[in-house]
N, C-alpha and C positions, 0 to 999 in steps of 0.2 A: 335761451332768453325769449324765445316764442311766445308763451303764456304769457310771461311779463309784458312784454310788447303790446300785445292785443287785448288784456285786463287794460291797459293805461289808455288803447283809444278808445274802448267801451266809454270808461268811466268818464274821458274826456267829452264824448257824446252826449253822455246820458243823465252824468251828474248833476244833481238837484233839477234836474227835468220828470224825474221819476219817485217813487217811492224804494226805499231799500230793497224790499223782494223785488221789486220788477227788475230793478236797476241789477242784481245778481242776477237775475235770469236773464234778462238781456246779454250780459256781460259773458256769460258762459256759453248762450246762443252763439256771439259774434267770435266766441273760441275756437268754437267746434264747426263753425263755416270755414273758416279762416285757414286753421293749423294747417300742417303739413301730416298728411297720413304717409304711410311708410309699411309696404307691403315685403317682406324679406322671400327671396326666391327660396320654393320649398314650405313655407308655410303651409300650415293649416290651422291655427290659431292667429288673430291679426289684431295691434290693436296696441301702442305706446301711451306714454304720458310724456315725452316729450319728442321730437322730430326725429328720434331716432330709438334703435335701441342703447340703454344707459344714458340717454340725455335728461341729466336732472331739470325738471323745472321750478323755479323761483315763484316765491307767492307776494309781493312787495305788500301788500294787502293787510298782511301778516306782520313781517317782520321785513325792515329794506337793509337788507344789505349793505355795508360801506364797501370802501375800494379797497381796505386793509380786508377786512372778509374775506374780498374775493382772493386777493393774494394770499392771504392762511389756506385756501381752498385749495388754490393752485398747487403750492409750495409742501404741504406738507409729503413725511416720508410715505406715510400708510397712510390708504384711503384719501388719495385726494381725488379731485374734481381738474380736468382742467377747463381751464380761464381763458380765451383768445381773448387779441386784442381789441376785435371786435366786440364781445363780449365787454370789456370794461370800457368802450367806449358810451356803450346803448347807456350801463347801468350809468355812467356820470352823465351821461347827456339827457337823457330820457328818464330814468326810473327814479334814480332820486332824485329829481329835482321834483318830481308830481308825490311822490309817494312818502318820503324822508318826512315830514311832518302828519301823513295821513295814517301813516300803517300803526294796527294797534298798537304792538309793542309802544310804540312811540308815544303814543296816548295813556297806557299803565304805567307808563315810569311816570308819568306825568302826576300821575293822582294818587298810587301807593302811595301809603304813608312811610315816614323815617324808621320807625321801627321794624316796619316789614323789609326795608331794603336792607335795616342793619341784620337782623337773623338770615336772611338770604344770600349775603357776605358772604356773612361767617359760615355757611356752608349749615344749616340746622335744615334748610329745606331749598327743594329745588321748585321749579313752575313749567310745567308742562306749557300751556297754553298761554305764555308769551310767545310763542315760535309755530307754533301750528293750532289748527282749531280740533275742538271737541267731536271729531266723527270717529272715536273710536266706537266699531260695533260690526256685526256681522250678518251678512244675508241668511235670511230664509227660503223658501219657497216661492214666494209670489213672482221671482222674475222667471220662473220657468214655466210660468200659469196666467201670465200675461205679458201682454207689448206695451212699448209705450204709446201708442194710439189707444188704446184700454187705458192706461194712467189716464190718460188725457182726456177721457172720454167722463171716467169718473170725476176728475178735475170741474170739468164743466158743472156736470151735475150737483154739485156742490156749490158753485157760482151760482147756477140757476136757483137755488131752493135757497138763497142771503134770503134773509127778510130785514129791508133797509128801515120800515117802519117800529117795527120791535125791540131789532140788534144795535144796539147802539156799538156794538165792534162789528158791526158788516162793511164797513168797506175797510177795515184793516185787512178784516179777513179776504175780503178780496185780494187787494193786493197781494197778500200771500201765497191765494192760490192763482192769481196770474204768474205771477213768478216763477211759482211750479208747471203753470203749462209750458212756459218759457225754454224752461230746460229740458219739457218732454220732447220739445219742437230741435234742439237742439243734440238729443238725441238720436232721431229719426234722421235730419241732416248728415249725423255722423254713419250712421246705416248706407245711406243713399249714398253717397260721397264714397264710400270704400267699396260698393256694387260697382260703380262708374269707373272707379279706378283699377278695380281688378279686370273691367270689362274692356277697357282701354290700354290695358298692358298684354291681353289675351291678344289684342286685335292686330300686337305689333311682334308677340314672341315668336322666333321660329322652332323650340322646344315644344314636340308635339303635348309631350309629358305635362311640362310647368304649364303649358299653354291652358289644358284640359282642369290641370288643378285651380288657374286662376278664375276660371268660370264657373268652375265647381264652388269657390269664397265668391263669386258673385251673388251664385242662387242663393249659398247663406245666409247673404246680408240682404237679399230681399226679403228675406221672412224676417230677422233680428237685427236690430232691434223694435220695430215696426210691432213686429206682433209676436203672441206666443211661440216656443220651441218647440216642432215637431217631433226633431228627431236627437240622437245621442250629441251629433256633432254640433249641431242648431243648440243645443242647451247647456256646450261649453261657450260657445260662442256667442250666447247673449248675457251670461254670466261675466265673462271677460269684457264685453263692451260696458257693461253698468260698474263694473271696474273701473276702469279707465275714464270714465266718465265721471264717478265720484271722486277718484282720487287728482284730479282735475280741475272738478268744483273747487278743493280746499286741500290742502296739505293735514291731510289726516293720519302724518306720519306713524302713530300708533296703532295702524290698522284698520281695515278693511277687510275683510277674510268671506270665503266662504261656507264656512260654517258645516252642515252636515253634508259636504260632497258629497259621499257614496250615496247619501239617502234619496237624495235631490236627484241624480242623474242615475239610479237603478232603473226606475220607470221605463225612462229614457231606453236604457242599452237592454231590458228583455225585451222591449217592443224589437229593438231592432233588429236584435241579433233573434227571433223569431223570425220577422219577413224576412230574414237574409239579405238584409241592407246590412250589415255589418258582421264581421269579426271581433273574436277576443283580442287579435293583434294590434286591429284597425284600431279597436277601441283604448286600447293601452297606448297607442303611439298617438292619438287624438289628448290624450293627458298627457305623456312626454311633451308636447306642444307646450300646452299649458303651464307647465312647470316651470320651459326655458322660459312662457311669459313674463310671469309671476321674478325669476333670477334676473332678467333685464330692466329693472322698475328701480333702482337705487330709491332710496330713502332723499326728500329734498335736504340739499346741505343746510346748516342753521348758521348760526348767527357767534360773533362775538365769541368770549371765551367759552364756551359750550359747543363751537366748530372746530377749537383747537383740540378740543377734549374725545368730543365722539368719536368713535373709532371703530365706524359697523357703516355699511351700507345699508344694512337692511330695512325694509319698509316695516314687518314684523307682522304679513299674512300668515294666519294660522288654520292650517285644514284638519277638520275634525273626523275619526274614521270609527267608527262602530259604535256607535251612542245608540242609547237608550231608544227607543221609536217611541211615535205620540201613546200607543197602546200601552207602555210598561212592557215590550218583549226587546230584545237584544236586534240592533241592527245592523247588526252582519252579516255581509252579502258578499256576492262574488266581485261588486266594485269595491268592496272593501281591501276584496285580497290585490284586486289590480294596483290602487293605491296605493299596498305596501309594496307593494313592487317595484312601480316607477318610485318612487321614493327612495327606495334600495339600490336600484340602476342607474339614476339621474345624479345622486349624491350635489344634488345644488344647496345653498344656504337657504334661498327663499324655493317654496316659502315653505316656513316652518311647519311641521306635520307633528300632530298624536297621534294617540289612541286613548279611546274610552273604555275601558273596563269596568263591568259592573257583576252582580251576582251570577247572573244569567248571562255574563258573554261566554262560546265557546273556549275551552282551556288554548284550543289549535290554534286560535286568533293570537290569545297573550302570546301562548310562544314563537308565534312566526314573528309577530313584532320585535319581541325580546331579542330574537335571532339579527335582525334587521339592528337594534340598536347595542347589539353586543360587537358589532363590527368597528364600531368606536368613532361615528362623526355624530353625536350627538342626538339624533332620531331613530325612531317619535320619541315624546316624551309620553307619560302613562299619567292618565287623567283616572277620577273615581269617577265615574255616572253617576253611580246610587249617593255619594256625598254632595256630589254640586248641585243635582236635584233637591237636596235638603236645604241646601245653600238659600238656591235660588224661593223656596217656599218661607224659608227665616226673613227671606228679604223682603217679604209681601207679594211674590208670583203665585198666580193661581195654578194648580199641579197641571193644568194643558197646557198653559204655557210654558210650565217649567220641564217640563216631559219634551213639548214639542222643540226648547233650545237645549236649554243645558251647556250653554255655546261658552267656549272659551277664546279670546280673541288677546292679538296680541304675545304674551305671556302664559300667564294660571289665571287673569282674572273671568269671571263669569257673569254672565247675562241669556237675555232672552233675545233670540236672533230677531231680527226685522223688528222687535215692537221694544227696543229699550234703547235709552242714550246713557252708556255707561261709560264714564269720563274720567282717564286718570287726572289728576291735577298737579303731580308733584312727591317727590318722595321726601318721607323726614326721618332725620336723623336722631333715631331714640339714643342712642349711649354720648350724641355730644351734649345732648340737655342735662344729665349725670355732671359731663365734665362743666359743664355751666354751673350747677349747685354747687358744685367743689370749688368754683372759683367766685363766688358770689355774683355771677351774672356775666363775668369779665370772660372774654375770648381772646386768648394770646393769638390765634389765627389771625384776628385782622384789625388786631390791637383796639378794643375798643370795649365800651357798656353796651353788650347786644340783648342782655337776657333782666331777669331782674333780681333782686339781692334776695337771697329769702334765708339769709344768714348768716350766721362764721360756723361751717364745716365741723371746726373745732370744738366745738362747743357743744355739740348733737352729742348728746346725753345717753341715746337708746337709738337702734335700727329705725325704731318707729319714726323718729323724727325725723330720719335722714331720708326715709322713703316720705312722710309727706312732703319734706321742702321738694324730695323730686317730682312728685305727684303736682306742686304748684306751680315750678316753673315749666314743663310738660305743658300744664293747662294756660300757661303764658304765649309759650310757644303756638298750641293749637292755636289758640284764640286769636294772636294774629296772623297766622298764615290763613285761618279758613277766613278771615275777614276780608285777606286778598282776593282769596277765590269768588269769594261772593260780588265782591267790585269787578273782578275779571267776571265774572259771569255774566253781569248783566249788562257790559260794553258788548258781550259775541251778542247778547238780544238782542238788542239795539242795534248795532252795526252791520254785523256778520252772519245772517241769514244763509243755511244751505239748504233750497229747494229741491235739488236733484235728492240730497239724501231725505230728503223729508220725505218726496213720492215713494219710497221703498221703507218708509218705514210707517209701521202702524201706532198711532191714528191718528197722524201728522196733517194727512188730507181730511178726515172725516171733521175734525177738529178746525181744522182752517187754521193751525198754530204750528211755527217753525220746529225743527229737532232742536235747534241751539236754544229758542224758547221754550222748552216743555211741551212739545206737541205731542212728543214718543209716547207710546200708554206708561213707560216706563223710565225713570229717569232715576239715575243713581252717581254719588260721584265720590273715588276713592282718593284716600290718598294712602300711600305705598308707604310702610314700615319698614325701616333697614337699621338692620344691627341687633335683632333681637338676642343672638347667642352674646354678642359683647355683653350689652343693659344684664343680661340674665347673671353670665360668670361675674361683671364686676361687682353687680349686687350682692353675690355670693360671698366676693374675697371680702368686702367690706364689712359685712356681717358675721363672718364666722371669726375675722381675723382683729378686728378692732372694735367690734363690740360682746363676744364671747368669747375668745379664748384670750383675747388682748396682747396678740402677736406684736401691735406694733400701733403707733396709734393714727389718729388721723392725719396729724399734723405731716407724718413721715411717709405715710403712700402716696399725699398731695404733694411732696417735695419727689420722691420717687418717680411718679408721673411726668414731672416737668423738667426731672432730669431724663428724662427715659432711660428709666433703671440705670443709668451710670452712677459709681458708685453706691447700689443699694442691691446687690446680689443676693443676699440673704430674704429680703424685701420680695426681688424679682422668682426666687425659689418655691420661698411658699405660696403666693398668687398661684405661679404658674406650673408648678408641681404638686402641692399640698393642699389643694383648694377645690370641692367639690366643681364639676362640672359639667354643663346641660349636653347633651351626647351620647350620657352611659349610661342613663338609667337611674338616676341617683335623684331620689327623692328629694332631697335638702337644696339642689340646683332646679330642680326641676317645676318645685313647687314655688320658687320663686318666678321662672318662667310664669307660670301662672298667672300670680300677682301682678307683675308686666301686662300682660296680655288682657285680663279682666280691665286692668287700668287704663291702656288704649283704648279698650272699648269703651268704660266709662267717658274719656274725658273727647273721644272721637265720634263716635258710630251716634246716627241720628240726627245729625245736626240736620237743619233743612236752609237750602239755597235759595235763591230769589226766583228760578224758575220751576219749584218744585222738587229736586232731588232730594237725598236722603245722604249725608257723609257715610262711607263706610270703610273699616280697616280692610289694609292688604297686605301681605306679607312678602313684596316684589321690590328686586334692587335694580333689574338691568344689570348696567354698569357701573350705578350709582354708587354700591359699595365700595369702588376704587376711590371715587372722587371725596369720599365721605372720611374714607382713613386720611387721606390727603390732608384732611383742614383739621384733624383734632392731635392729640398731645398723646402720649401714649394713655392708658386705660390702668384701671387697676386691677384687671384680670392678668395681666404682664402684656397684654398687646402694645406694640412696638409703636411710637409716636410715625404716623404718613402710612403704615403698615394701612391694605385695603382692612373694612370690615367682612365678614359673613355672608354668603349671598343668601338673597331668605331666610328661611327660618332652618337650614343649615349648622350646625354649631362649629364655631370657632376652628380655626387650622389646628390640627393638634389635640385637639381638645376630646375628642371622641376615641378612645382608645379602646375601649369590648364591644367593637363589632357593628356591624349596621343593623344588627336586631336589637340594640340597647340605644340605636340612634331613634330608629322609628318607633320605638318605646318611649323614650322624651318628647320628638314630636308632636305625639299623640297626645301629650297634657296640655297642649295648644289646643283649646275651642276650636277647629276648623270648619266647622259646621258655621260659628257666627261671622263669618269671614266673606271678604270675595274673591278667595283664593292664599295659598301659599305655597309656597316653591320650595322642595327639597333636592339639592342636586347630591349626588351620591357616587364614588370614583371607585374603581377597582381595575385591575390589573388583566390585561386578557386571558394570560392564565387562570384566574381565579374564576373564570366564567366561562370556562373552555370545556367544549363537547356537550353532551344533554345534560348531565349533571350540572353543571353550568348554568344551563338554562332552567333547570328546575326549581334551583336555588333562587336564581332571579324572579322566577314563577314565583314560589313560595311565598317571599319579602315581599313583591306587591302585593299578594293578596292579603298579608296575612296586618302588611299598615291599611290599608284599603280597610279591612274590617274593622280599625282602630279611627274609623272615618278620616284616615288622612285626605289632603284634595288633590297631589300630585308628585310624582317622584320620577327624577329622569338620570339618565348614569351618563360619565366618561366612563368610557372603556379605554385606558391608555395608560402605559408606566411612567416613572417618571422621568426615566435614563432617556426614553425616547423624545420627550417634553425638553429635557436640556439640551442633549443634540439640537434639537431643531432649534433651539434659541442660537446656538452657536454656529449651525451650519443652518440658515433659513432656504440658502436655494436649493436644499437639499428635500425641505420638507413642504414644498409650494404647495399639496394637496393635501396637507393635512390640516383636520377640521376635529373641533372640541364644542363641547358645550359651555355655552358661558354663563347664561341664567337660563330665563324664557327662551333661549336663538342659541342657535349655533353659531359661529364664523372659523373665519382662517385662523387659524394661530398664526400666521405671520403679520396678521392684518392689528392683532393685539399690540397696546402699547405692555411694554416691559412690567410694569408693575401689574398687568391684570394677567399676563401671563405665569407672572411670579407666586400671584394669587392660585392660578387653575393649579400649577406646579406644587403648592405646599398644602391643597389637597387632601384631606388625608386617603391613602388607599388602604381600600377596607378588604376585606376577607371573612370566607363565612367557616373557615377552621377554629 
């Protein structure tokens, strides 16, 4: 409850005495004086986000909590929080009462319109950014090439050079960049303040060792964050305090990531391990540090039925390892192989790890990772270079820029590190808008007229007609969610200014304009596609089966549907047997994919926001595809009514039956190139991947989608007998770890149906 606490006396100070930026920079100043730092004996990485390690902090700011919250937090089986009594004392006595009518959420329920909350129900789309702010994005370079007395310095200088006579926004922009100093100032605080503290526990330990080591994190924190990083340890250690320090500012629960680690801290470790200032060991247990950091950071808990629902700790840092360098040559290095190392040894969930593979990475690299993720907890996943590069140029980045990121954060989605604000906003539900058409608008989910009539089903003459009425209700659906987004957007301008992230991101300061306003050279904002394999096969069954072969007609797969296939077996047979399907290779499924995919794009991709972004498609579920099977009716591809969907562009459970070369064959009639990103996850047996052959196989299949410009493919390595056990005997299986989408987690930590999900799987073989 710390952060909460000390956010409510800032604002209590400061509120409407100040301008917005000042008042967040003040407000994060008086955080970072304040908190409680927390030095763990044995460190040598140092540096929380809440008073201890795994202490979540609350953003009321954001979204306030009730007292039922907190008890769903407390209480539940997997993944809770606990809740002292103290704790629900502060939050009734102090937080909401100040915050309960301030915090946005509170503000956007207020002004969404009825239509946006009725499709939002009904489960058609989710909203990121009631619950956390838009800082998903990832470091570059510039905090290992400066301090923040440097930010501060340039801060200034850009104060100095307003011209209050010309700029009729010079003293906005002021403000702005005062705000920004604010929090360079509360930065440097947080340096000083953990120098002191480790200099003050030296002065009392009688451990010659720990004693030596705690002065040793002094001298650190005299150089960082204050000023640039000298040396290997100096430039974990200023990277994890601008950590800590953003994810602080604002619950940017999507991520904050480092971005090209190995590239970033090469420099760093030839320098050192030259003057023999350091070791290869030193240097690998200096990233073990790191790692434990990054695993003790829980994701802040959320809110309402979406606390009930989530089911991950995770924050959803992702560290990027052999990408492309700003030259076009392969950058892999010997921190690359350290990387995969501790990542191998450490076996934690956070934070999540790839690899970049591109035409030019060494063959050694693929397979020692492949090695690494054939042991079966979900890492790394296998990213293309040479495709997200293309990505990123489709998007309007210039090839330095898109050369020097290529950054993937989060998940698959992509941007340019330090100079982009790319923002999920919510995932939508392509195959319940299907079951919306079929039902003229009506959602048995949450009994209501959520969508619009654009017919009677029955009466659709020709495929053609049936794909427009989909194609208008689709552009229903966009049209108000992205209308939300745009009201959501320009309350974070208005309100919710983050100055810390804006100093690290380019040209936030040069500009004198927030991230959450458009300040980034780069602004882009997705929304996430889920269900594509469903949209794809039901579109299949409907067309081959009721308007050319006339198996059966409309009237009977929409009673079919609503009964979930109870008595309609015959019905349920051909769908789910007899009916072309995206997975195999099969033209007639696949080119409907197509159709699909071109049509997101038409009726998505482009749009523009109130602070300058650009809407773009993404092909990322999380865990959304659980919650998304949850609210719709069974399908007319035979999927089961509450059954999850699809994760990414993954095809259907079942549905893919010749092979994971006939998978990444379909894939690949996906655009991925126009994308910001898509997720293929892929399962096989450890046998089937067992010895070199094993690996070569896996070798192979990456490269050979990679060359079909796929953007990402990550494996379970795990049978399924082993998957049921552990459902049945869980304290049997406490360490074991699966891939879920973009993250890993515990399999025990899964609620039942997404583990039912990972379970039905299909396991593939390259025989």
């Amino acid at each position: 409850m710390e952060r909460a606490v000390l956010l409510t006396e800032a604002y209590q100070k400061y509120e409407g005495a100040v301008s917005t930026p000042v008042l967040r920079g003040l407000a994060f100043k008086h955080i970072m004086k304040h908190r409680t730092l927390y030095i763990e004996k044995g460190a040598l990485v140092i540096g929380e986000k809440g008073d201890r390690p795994w202490a979540a902090p609350t953003f009321p700011e954001l979204c306030c909590h009730s007292m039922q919250d907190f008890e769903n937090m407390n209480n539940r089986d997997k993944v809770f929080f606990k809740v002292s009594d103290e704790d629900r004392r502060i939050q009734k006595d102090v937080i909401i009462p100040y915050w309960k009518d301030r915090a946005l959420m509170t503000k956007m329920n207020h002004f969404l319109p009825d239509a946006w909350q009725k499709l939002f129900d009904a489960g058609l789309y989710t909203e990121f950014l009631q619950q956390r702010g838009p800082g998903h994005t990832v470091a570059d370079g510039k905090v290992y090439q400066k301090g923040y007395l440097d930010f501060k310095a340039d801060i200034q200088r850009e104060i100095d050079a307003l011209d209050f006579n010309q700029d009729v926004d010079a003293l906005t922009k002021k403000d702005e960049l005062e705000g920004m100093k604010l929090v360079c100032d509360g930065m440097l605080i947080f340096g000083e303040r953990y120098a002191a503290q480790a200099r003050a526990l030296a002065a009392e330990e009688t451990d010659p060792q720990w004693r030596q080591e705690l002065l040793d994190l002094a001298t650190v924190c005299d150089v960082v964050p204050a000023h640039a990083p000298q040396t290997f340890r100096q430039a974990i250690q200023m990277y994890w305090f601008t950590h800590i320090g953003v994810t602080v500012e604002m619950n940017n629960w999507d991520a904050y990531s480092p971005g090209k680690l190995d590239q970033h801290l090469e420099p760093f470790y030839k320098q050192d391990i030259a003057a023999g200032r350091l070791t290869r060991d030193e240097a690998k247990e200096l990233l073990e540090n790191l790692w434990i950091q990054f695993n003790n950071q829980p994701a802040p808990p959320k809110v309402g039925i979406t606390l009930k629902e989530s089911a991950t700790y995770t924050d959803f840092c992702n560290i990027q390892t052999g990408a492309l360098r700003p030259d076009g040559t392969t950058g892999v290095s010997e921190v690359s192989y350290l990387i995969l190392e501790v990542m191998d040894e450490m076996k934690l969930l956070q934070p999540s790890s790839n690899v970049q593979i591109s035409k030019k990475s060494p063959e050694h690299f693929l397979r020692t990772a492949l090695k690494v993720s054939r042991k079966g907890w979900g890492q790394p996943a296998i990213y293309n270079s040479d495709a997200i590069i293309q990505e990123l140029l489709n998007l309007g980045k210039t090839m330095a820029d898109a050369r020097e990121s290529g950054i993937c954060s989060g998940c698959v989605e992509v941007g340019t590190a330090g100079k982009e604000a790319y923002v999920l906003t919510g995932y939508l539900n392509i195959p319940k808008v299907l079951e919306l058409v079929l039902n003229r608008g009506y959602d048995h989910y949450s009994n209501q007229q959520v969508g619009i009539d654009v017919g009677d089903p029955t009466q659709f003459a020709s495929y053609d007609e049936l794909f427009a009425a989909f194609e208008k209700e689709l552009k229903y659906v966009v049209d108000v969610k992205i209308a939300g987004n745009n009201m959501i957007e320009r309350l974070y301008m208005q309100e919710m200014p983050v100055p810390l992230l804006s100093v690290i991101t380019d040209d936030c300061i040069k500009r004198a304009v927030d991230y959450n306003a458009g300040g980034a050279r780069y602004n882009t904002s997705y929304i996430q596609c889920v269900g594509v394999a469903t949209i794809t096969d039901s579109l299949a069954a409907l067309k081959q089966n009721v308007f050319e072969a006339q198996n059966f007609t409309m009237a009977e797969i929409i009673a079919a549907c609503h009964a979930d296939f109870k008595g309609y077996d015959q019905i349920f047979e051909i769908v789910f047997n007899q009916t072309p399907k995206y997975g195999n290779d099969d033209d007639y499924a696949d080119q409907l994919l197509h159709t699909v995919d071109v049509t997101l794009q038409k009726t998505i991709a482009g749009r523009q926001t109130p602070k300058g972004s650009k809407t773009v498609v993404e092909f990322l579920p999380t865990t959304c595809h659980v919650y998304f099977g949850e609210v719709m009716e069974a399908s007319p591809n035979g999927r089961h009514a509450g059954v999850p969907l699809p994760d990414g562009i993954s095809p259907e459970k079942g549905a893919d039956r010749l092979g994971p070369t006939a998978v990444i064959r379909s894939c690949s009639k996906l655009d991925q190139l126009q994308t910001g990103g898509a997720l293929l996850n892929q399962k096989f047996t450890p046998a089937v991947v067992a010895g070199e052959a094993g690996i070569s196989n896996m070798a192979h299949l990456v490269r050979a989608y990679f060359a079909m410009d796929g953007h990402h493919i990550q494996f379970n390595v795990v049978d399924r007998k082993t998957l049921l056990d552990a459902q049945q005997h869980p304290k049997d299986y406490e360490d074991l770890i699966v891939r879920v989408a973009g993250y890993s987690d515990y399999f025990n930590n899964l609620g039942r149906d997404l583990q039912d999900e990972i379970i039905n799987r299909t396991e593939q073989s390259f025989a």
